[in-house]
N, C-alpha and C positions, 0 to 999 in steps of 0.2 A: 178678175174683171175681163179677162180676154175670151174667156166664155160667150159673150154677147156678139162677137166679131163673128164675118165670117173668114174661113180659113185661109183663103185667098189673099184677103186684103192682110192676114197678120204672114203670111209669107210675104209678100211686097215690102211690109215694114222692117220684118227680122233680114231681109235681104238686104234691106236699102243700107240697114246698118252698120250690118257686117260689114258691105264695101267700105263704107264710109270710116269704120276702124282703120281697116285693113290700109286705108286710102291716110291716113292720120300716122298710123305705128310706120308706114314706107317714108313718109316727111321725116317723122322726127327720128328714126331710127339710126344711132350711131353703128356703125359696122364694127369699130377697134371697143366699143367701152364695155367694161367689168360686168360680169352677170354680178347682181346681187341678189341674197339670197332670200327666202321668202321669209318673213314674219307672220307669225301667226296670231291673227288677233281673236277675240274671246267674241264666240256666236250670240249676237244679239235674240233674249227672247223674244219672239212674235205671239199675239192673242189670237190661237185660231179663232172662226165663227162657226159653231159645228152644224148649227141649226140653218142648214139651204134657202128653208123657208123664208126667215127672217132675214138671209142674206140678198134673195133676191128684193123682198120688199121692200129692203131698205134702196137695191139699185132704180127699181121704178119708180121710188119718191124722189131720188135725185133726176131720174129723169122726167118725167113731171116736171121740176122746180127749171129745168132746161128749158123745157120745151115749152113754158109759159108764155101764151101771146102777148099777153098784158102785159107780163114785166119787160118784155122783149120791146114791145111799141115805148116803154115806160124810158129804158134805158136810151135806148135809140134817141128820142126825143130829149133825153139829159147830155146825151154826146153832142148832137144837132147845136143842140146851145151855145153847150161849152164853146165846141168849133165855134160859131159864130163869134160870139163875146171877145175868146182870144185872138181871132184871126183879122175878122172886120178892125178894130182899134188899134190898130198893132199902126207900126210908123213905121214897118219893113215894106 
């Protein structure tokens, strides 16, 4: 699916990451404790999609179902509600 990106924006992301481990494994990182050793678990099968064709179609009907204005005004207006409903009544 990273295919659709441009390259730019999946460097910013893969970057932003790394730090953000690197920034995670320096927190928790004990200096004195035990390496342990690796376990190896059993490689889950994946279904490849061999057929590109079908793989893209299937991405531009999810994008479509996205980028729906209708369901977008649809939803929007079911949030608008809710908020109201819960917010307006409340005794906070």
């Amino acid at each position: 699916s990273a295919r659709f990106w441009h390259k730019h924006v999946l460097h910013d992301i893969i970057t932003a990451g790394i730090i953000m481990h690197n920034m995670i494994i320096e927190y928790k990182c004990d200096v004195d404790a035990t390496i342990e050793d690796h376990i190896e678990v059993a490689t889950p099968e994946v279904k490849m999609v061999v057929d590109e064709n079908t793989r893209f179609q299937e991405f531009q009907s999810r994008h479509r179902k996205i980028n729906d204005k209708e369901a977008h005004i649809a939803l929007r207006n079911t949030l608008t509600d809710h908020l109201w409903d819960e917010y307006t009544n409340s005794d906070n």
